[in-house]
Structure formats: structure tokens, C-alpha cells
Phi, psi and omega in degrees: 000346202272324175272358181311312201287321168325319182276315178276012175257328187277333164286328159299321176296308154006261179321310182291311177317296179320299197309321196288316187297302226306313189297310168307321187255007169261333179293304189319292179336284241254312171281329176257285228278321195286279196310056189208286189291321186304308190294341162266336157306292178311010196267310180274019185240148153250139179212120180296329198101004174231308175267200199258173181306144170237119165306132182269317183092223210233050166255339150308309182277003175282333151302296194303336177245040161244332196282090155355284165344291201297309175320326177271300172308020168238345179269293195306337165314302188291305214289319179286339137344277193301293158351270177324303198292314193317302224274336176281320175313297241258336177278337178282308195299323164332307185267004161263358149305286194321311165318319158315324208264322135025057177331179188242010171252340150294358214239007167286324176331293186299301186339340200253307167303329175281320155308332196266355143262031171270343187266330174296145182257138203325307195287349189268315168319303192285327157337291166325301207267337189304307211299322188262013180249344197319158177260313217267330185232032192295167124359289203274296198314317187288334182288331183276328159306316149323315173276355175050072170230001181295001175292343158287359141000131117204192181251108200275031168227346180249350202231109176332339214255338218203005167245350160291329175295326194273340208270326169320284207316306201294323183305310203279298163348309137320309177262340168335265190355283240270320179289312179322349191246321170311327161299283162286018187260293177292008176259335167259032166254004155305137184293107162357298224266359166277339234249288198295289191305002157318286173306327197279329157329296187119010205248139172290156165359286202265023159259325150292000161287294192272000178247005199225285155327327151343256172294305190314341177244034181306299200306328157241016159294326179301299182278339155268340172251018139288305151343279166343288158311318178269345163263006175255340173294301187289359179281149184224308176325294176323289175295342185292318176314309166310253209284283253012066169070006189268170340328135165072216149268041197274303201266349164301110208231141183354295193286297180321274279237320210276302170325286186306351170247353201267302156200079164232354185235358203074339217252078159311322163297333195286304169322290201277010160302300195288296185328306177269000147311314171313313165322262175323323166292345194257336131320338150252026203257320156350270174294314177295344192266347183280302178301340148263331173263132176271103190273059191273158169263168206204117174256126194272000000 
């Protein structure tokens, strides 16, 4: 009998817990959960958006990996994905090793300077750089010029060789902040005093980067490149800004390709087959980065 009022102060809180969730998780509902399985029904349907669903069978996606387009915006997605994330990783943990050496009222300065573009928004972002990709009074041409590089000149948003590549430096760019922060987070719940009896040791900087710092921030090295990874699969903002998937379709990438047939062309279904083709690489784009860095936990 001694445990009832326990079991009914622990059943209340329940309730009150359940109740505070409901509001949330019915907007989760009604925006994410419904609309996914509808977008995956439509995946087998053709539909203009006016007359009714005709069932298709598995014939949107058998277009979609017919479609020159689609084939390429999918090549161009993983390379700007995969890319993007090595580079954003392995330069944010740098610079957030680097951060340690730091006093600590300069060195929230630098974090707040390294950090804020990850806080600018992608179309603004892409602003910037139009300015600094320009050929005849850009940034960079005028820099190369200085430096009597002008033979490295070109219009690096028009010249094929060279507009996938200018739209990576921006991705990456971008994504730096948030593993730098993510990063040096976990590097200062390391104990000091692992760190100094390190030194005492002998072992230098960087032997204490790769055999000791490291791994103990495995877990969030794991979780920035994931991060990474699912914002360089999802750009859209950037490229429409820049390129709009132009020269040609050469800069064309997944979320583009799919918006433009779903609506601009009408062909929702078709569209939303490629939505869950999409859907799926980036889940396995997911698991596999769960599977090469291994995020074990360590208590520090």
C-alpha cells in the first residue's frame, strides 16, 4: 500500500509529460510523418497537380534513373556532400585544436568570428561569393592579378571545370563554424591533467592531437560529419543562387532537379520518386559516415 502514492505521483507526471509532448508531436504529424508516406504513395502515381492520381507502378522510378539529369545531379550532390564534409571536418578540428593554444577572452573572439558563417543564410551567403567569383571586377581574379597569376583568370561560375568546385569552397565554408565548435566542445571536456601528464611524457602537439585528443572526440567528430554531410546532400539555396544549376545543367544538383520537375514542370510523381531516391542516398550517406568514424564514448 506504501507504494501507491508513488505509483500515482509517477503516473501523473506521465500524464503531464504526455500532455506538454501532444502539441509537438501533432505539428511532427501533420507536417513531417503524414506528408512522407503521402509523398511516398505519390512516388507510384502520375499526377499533373489537377486531375486525379493514376497509379504508375515502379515506373516514375524507372524514369528517374533514365534521365540523364537526374544521373548527374546525383553524382553532383554526393561530390559536393562527401567533399565538402572531408574538408569541413578535418579544417574545423584543426582549427579547433589551435583554439586550445588560445587565450580565453581572444580566443571566444576568434569562435564568434569562425562560427558566424554558419549563422548567414545560404542565399546571402551565395551573394557573397557571386561578388567574389565575378570575372571582370571580382575578388578572387583581381587577387590572382596581384599576385601576376593572371593566367588563372576565368569565370569561375560559367567555366565548367571550375563552377562545381567554386560552389564546394562555399559549402565547405560554411560548414567549418559549426565542427569548430562542435569540436573544441569536446575537447575541452578533456581533463587538463591528461593533457600535461602527456607533455611530461614527451610527446609533442601532434602526437597529442592524433593519439589522445582525437580519439576521446571521436564521438564528435562522428556527429559533425554527419551534419556536414547532410548539408552539402541538401544544397539548394546556394546553388540556385550562384549557377542555377547552369552552365548548362552542369551545377545541377538532387533538391534542384527534383523542385523543377515536381514544380515547374508539373510531374509530381515523377518528382516525388526522386524525392525518395533522394531520401534514401542520404540515409545511406548517414549510416555509412556512422560506420567509418566510430563515435565510441570514453569517460574523460
Amino acid at each position: 500500500m506504501a507504494s501507491q502514492p508513488g505509483n500515482a505521483l509517477k503516473r501523473s507526471y506521465m500524464i503531464k509529460g504526455f500532455l506538454f509532448l501532444l502539441p509537438a508531436t501533432l505539428v511532427y504529424l501533420f507536417f513531417a510523418v503524414i506528408p512522407f508516406f503521402d509523398n511516398l504513395v505519390l512516388s507510384f502515381q502520375d499526377w499533373n497537380g489537377f486531375s486525379a492520381r493514376v497509379f504508375a507502378g515502379f515506373d516514375n522510378y524507372l524514369e528517374s534513373f533514365r534521365d540523364a539529369n537526374f544521373l548527374l545531379a546525383i553524382k553532383n550532390s554526393v561530390y559536393l556532400g562527401v567533399v565538402s564534409s572531408i574538408i569541413s571536418v578535418v579544417i574545423g578540428v584543426l582549427l579547433a585544436w589551435l583554439l586550445l593554444f588560445v587565450g580565453k577572452r581572444s580566443g571566444g573572439f576568434f569562435r564568434t568570428i569562425l562560427f558566424s558563417p554558419s549563422m548567414i543564410p545560404a542565399v546571402i551567403t551565395a551573394l557573397i561569393f557571386s561578388f567574389v567569383y565575378e570575372p571582370e571586377i571580382g575578388v578572387l581574379n583581381q587577387l590572382l592579378k596581384v599576385l601576376n597569376l593572371g593566367s588563372l583568370q576565368t569565370a569561375w561560375l560559367t567555366n565548367r571545370t571550375t563552377v562545381l568546385n567554386s560552389i564546394l569552397f562555399v559549402s565547405a565554408w560554411k560548414q567549418v563554424g559549426l565542427t569548430m565548435v562542435l569540436c573544441f566542445a569536446g575537447m575541452q571536456a578533456i581533463s587538463p591533467s591528461l593533457l600535461e601528464s602527456a607533455r611530461l611524457e614527451g610527446a609533442g602537439d601532434w602526437a597529442i592531437l592524433r593519439k589522445i585528443i582525437l580519439p576521446l572526440i571521436m564521438s564528435f567528430v562522428q556527429l559533425s560529419a554527419i551534419f556536414a554531410l547532410m548539408s552539402g546532400l541538401k544544397i539548394y539555396d546556394t546553388v540556385l543562387a550562384l549557377t542555377n544549376g547552369g552552365p548548362g545543367k552542369f551545377s545541377v544538383v538532387m533538391p534542384m532537379w527534383i523542385m523543377q520537375n515536381a514544380f515547374s514542370f508539373n510531374q509530381y510523381g515523377y518528382g516525388a520518386a526522386m524525392s525518395v531516391i533522394f531520401v534514401l542516398i542520404v540515409l545511406a550517406g548517414m549510416l555509412l559516415t556512422k560506420r567509418l568514424i566510430k563515435g565510441d564514448s570514453y569517460e574523460l
